[in-house]
N, C-alpha and C positions, 0 to 999 in steps of 0.2 A: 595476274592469275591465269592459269592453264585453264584453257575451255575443258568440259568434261562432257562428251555428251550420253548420257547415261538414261537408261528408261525414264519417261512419260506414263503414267496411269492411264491416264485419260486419253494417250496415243495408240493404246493397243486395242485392237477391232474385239479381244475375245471381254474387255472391261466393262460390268454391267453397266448400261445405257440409261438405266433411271439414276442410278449413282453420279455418272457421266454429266449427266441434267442438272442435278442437283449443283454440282463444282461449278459449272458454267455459270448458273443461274447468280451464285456465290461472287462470281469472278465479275460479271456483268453490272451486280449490285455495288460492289465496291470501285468500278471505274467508275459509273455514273453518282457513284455517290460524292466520291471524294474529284470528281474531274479528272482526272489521268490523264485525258489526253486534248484537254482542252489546247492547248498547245498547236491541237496537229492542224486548227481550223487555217492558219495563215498559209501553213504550207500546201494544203488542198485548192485554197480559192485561188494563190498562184499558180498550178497546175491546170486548174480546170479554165481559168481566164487566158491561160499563153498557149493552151490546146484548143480551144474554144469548144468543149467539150462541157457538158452536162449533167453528167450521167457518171455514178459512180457505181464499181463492183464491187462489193469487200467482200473477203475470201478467208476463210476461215471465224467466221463469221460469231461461232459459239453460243454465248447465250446472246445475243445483240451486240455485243460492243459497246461502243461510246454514243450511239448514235442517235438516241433518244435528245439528249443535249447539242451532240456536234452536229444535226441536222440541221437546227436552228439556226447556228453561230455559222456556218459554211454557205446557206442560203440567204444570210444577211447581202452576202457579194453575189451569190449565183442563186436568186428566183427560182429558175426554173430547173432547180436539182433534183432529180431522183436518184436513189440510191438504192441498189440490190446487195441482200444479204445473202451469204453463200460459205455451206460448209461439206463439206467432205461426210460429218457424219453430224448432220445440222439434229440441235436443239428443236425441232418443230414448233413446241408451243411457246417456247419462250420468242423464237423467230417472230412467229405471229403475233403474237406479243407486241413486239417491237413496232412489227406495219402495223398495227392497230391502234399504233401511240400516233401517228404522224402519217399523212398522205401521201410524204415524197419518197416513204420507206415502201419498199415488198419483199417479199421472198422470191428465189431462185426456184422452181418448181420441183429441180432432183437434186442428190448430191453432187458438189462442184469441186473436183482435184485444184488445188493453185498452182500444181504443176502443170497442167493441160487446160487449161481455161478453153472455152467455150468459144471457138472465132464469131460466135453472135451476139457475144457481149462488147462494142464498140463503147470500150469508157474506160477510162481512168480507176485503174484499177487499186486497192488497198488491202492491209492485215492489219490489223491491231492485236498486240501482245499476242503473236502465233508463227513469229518467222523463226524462234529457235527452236520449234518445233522439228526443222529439218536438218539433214545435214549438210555441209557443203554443196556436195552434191545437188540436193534438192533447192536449194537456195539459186545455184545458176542456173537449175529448171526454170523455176519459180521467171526470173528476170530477163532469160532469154526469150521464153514465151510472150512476156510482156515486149521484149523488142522487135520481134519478129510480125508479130500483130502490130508492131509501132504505136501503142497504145503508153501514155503515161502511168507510172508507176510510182507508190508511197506507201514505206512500211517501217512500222511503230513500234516500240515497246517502253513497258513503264518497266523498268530494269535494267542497270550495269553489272558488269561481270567484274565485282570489288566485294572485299569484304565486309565495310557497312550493308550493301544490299541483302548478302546471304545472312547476319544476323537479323536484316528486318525481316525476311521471306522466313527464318527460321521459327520464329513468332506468331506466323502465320493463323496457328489454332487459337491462341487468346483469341483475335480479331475475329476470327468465324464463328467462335463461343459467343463474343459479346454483339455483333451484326445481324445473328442469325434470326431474332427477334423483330428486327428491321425491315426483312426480306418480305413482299407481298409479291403474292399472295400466300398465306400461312397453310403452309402443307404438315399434315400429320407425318408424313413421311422422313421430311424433310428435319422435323423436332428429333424424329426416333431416330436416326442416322446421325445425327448431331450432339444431341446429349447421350440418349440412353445406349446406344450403341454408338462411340465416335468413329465411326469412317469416312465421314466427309473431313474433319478435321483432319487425322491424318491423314488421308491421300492429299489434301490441299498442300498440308508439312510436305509432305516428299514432293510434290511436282513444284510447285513452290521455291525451293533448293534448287534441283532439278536444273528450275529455268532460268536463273541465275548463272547455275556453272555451265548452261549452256549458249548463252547470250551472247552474240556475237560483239566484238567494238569496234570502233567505226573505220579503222585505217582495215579489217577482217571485210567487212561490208563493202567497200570499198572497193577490193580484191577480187570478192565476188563477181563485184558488177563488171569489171575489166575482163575477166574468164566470159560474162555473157555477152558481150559488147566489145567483142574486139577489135569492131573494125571503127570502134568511137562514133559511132551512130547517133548515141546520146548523153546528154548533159548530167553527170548525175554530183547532188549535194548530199552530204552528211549533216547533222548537230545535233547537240542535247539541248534539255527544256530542265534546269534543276529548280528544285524548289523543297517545299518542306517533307513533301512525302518522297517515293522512290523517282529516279531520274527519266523522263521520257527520252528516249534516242531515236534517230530517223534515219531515211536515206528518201529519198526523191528521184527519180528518174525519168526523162521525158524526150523525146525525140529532138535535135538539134534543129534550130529553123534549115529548113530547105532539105532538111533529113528524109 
């Protein structure tokens, strides 16, 4: 299937920002509920173990990620994990949220580009479900910056670019009608945007699609990392995690010993 990269809701600066919350918050509940990225725990502990590094950034961060569960599972091998959350046009209270679940978590104090990251974040960096948010382009930002700081690099998503995913993603509003219930803490807001007026449901329908037909696959990713990494600097792996829900896909990227 032809990639399509076509608008984001949720990517454009002028899209109201409680709505914005709302989706994140949406998207947050459903990895941690359903595990999505349980998976990525093996490929992190080997990163963070072969860099001897500690310290994670995740970048694009939204409503929290996986992180409330994959904090656990990732510090089972590395104690002494902390983990910064970090978004462009960061969720605030969901953010804090998140650190207020768990010690080893905090927030980035301002908005964090994943294309310019921070040279004072010395760690291992990650995305979950946020790299087809860019385009090509943006994606050898994204990993050249990680190379260039020689910093380890790992990014996630629970979707392929096939057509069972874009009928599951298309389905999308059932799930938000029937989870929405689920969600704490219970915002009146939250109800009204969902039933009485549905535009959480469909913005999630369109971005949802969206991010399907814009999902990179792995031989794409791949390619990427060869355009930021030319002079083979470092080591990078691809693979998927299939299971009963949508497919996790990865890439990993880490300096070569003696790199």
């Amino acid at each position: 299937m032809r990639r399509f990269h076509l608008f984001e809701l949720e990517d454009q600066s002028w899209f109201p920002s409680a709505i914005r919350d709302l989706m994140t918050d949406y998207l947050h509940h459903v990895t941690e509920r359903f595990g999505l990225f349980d998976g990525a725990a093996p490929v992190l502990g080997k990163l963070l173990g072969e860099s001897g590094r500690t310290e994670i950034l995740d970048l694009g961060s939204g409503g929290g990620g996986p992180w409330r569960s994959l904090a656990p599972q990732v510090a089972a091998g590395v104690p002494e994990l902390r983990v910064t959350l970090s978004d462009l046009y960061p969720n605030r209270a969901a953010l804090e949220a998140a650190a207020a679940s768990d010690e080893r978590i905090r927030v980035a104090p301002g908005p964090v580009d994943a294309m310019a990251a921070p040279a004072e974040f010395d760690a291992v960096r990650t995305q979950f479900l946020s790299l087809h948010h860019f385009r090509p382009e943006g994606v050898v930002r994204i990993l050249r910056n990680a190379v260039e700081r020689g910093v380890p690099i790992a990014l996630f998503e629970a979707q392929k670019r096939d057509v069972p995913h874009l009928i599951q993603f298309a389905l999308s509003p059932i799930a938000v009608l029937l989870l929405t219930p689920t969600i704490r803490p219970v915002r009146a807001l939250r109800l009204l945007f969902t039933y009485l007026i549905p535009v959480v449901p469909t913005c999630i329908f369109w971005d949802g699609v969206v991010s399907v037909l814009r999902t990179y696959t792995l031989p794409e990713m791949l390619e990427m990392a060869s355009r930021a990494d030319p002079d083979g600097r470092y080591r990078w792996e691809v693979g998927e995690n299939g299971g009963r829900g949508p497919t996790m896909t990865w890439m990993a990227g880490a300096p070569k010993e003696g790199g």
